[in-house]
C-alpha positions in Angstrom: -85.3 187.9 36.2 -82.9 190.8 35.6 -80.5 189.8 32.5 -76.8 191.2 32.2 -76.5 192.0 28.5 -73.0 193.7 28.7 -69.3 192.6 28.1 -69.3 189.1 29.6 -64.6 189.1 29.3 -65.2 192.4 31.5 -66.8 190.8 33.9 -64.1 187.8 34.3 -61.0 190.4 34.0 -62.8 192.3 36.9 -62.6 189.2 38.5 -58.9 187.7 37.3 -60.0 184.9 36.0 -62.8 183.3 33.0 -66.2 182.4 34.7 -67.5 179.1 32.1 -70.5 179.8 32.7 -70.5 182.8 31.3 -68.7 182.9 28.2 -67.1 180.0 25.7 -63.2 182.1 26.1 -61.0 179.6 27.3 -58.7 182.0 28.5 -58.3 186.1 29.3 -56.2 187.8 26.7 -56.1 190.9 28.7 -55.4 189.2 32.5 -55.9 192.6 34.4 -59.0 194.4 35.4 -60.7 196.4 33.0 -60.5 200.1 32.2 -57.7 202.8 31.8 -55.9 202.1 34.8 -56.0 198.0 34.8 -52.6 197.5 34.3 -50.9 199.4 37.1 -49.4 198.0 40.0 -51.9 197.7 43.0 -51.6 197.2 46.7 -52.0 194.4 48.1 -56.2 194.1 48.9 -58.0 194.5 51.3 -60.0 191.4 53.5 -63.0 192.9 52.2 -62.8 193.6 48.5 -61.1 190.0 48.4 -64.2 188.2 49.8 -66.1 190.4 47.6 -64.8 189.5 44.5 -64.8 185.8 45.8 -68.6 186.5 46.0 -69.4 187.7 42.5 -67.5 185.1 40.7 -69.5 183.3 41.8 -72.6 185.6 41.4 -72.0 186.5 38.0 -71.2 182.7 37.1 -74.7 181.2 37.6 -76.6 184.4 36.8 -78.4 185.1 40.0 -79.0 188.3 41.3 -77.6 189.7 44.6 -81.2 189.1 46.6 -81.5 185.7 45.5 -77.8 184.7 45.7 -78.5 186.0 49.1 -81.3 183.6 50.1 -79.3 180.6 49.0 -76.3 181.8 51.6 -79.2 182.3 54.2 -80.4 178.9 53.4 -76.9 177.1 53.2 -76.2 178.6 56.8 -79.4 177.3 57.9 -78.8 173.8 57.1 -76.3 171.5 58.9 -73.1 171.0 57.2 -70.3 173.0 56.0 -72.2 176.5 54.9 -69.9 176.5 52.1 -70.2 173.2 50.8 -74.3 173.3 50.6 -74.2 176.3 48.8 -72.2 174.6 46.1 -75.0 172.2 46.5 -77.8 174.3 45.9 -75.9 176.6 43.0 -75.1 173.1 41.1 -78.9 171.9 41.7 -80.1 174.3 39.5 -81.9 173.7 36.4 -80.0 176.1 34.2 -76.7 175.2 35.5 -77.6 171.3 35.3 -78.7 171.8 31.5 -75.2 173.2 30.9 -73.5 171.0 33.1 -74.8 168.2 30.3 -73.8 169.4 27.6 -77.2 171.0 26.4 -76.3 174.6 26.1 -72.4 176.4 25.9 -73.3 178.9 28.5 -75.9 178.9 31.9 -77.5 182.2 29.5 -78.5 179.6 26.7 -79.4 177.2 29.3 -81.3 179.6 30.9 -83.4 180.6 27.6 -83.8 176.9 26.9 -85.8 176.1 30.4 -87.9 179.7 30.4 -88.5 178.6 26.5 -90.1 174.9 27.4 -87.7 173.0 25.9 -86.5 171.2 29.1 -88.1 168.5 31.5 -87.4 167.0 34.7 -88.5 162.9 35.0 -90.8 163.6 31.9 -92.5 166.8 32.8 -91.7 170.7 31.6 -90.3 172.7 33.5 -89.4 176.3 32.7 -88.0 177.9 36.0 -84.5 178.3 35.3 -84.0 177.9 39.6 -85.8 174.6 39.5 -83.8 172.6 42.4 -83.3 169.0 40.9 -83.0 166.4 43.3 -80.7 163.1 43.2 -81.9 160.6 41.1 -84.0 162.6 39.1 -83.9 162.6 35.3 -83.4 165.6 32.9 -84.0 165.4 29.4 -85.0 167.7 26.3 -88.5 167.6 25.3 -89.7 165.4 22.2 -90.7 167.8 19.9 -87.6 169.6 20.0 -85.0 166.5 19.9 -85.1 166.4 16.1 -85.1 170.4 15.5 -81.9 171.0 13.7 -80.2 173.6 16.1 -81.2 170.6 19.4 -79.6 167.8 17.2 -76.1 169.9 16.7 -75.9 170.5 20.5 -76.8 167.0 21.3 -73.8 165.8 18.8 -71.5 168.4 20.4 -72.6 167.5 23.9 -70.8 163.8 23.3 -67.4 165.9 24.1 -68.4 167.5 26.9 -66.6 166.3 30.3 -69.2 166.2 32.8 -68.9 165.8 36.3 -69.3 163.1 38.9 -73.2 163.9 40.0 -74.1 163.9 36.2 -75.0 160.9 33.8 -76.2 161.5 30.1 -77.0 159.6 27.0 -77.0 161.8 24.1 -79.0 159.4 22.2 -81.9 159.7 24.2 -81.1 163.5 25.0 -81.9 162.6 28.6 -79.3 163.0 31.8 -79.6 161.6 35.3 -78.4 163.7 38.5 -77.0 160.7 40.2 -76.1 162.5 43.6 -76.0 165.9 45.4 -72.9 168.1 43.9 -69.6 168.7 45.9 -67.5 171.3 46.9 -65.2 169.9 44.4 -67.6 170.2 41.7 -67.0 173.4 41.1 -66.0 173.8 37.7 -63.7 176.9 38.7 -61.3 178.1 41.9 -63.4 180.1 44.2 -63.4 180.4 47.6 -66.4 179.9 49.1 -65.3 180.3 53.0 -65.1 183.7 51.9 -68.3 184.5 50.5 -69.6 182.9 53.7 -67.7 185.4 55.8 -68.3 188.2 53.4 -72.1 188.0 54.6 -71.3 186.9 58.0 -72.5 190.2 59.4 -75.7 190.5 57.4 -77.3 187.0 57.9 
């Protein structure tokens, strides 16, 4: 998979707000879109470029590339249910963003490079695809030989702070987390509207 390796704060200023997943910044220091002419007054946008930043928040968030954030919209409109709520569903389900949903990893990036790197299984057995769907009631922990590395004990320590949400459980002792349910619209760990994204692609589906 294709890895963005520039500016992550451009990204989020492009987008007006900080994308968690993507950087550790707790906040923009420069709140306006990047380059020389950021900071002047705009109009008010149009329909289209507002759906379409709606869109790559959450894009650039988990890390997936435009054809495959593309399939999970296809496949969100295919199932019954609110379009927007299943893609939530299937974005949270994901092995990378699960691992940092826990606790494991500050960004979906290092979550990412800890599943491709074998250092992550799901109910007992590795797993190193990064879009791995975990299902409810499945367990996902950090391999044995890399619980007592150095650098896998300090993120187990800091992962005691973490706030996690509802569809996660995790004992740091045992380095293991269980996905207790499918994730909600509400889960979302930042505003995005995701009616828009659906209508953004309305056309193209």
């Amino acid at each position: 998979m294709a890895r963005y390796r520039g500016p992550r704060l451009k990204k989020c200023r492009a987008v007006g707000t900080v994308l968690p997943g993507l950087t550790t910044a707790g906040a923009l220091e420069r709140p306006y879109p990047p380059g020389v002419h950021g900071q002047r007054r705009r109009g008010k946008p149009s329909d289209y470029k507002v759906r379409l930043a709606e869109k790559q928040k959450v894009r650039w968030h988990y890390g997936v590339l435009e054809k495959q954030f593309r399939r999970y919209v296809k496949e969100a409109s295919r199932r019954k249910g609110p379009t927007g709520r299943i893609l939530v569903t299937l974005l949270e389900s994901r092995l990378d963003s699960v691992v940092w949903r826990l606790g494991l990893a500050a960004t979906i990036p290092a979550a990412r490079q800890m599943v491709v790197h074998g250092h992550i299984t799901v109910n007992g057995k590795r797993v190193d695809r990064p879009s791995f769907a975990v299902k409810p009631n499945q367990t996902v922990g950090v391999r044995e030989a890399v619980k007592t590395k150095p650098w896998m004990v300090e993120r187990l320590e800091a992962s005691t702070g973490r706030v996690r949400p509802g569809f996660l459980e995790f004992d740091p002792a045992k380095g293991e987390g269980l996905f207790t349910t499918e994730p909600q619209l509400e889960d979302l760990p930042f505003p995005a509207n995701m009616q828009a994204i659906v209508e953004f692609y309305s056309q193209t589906l």
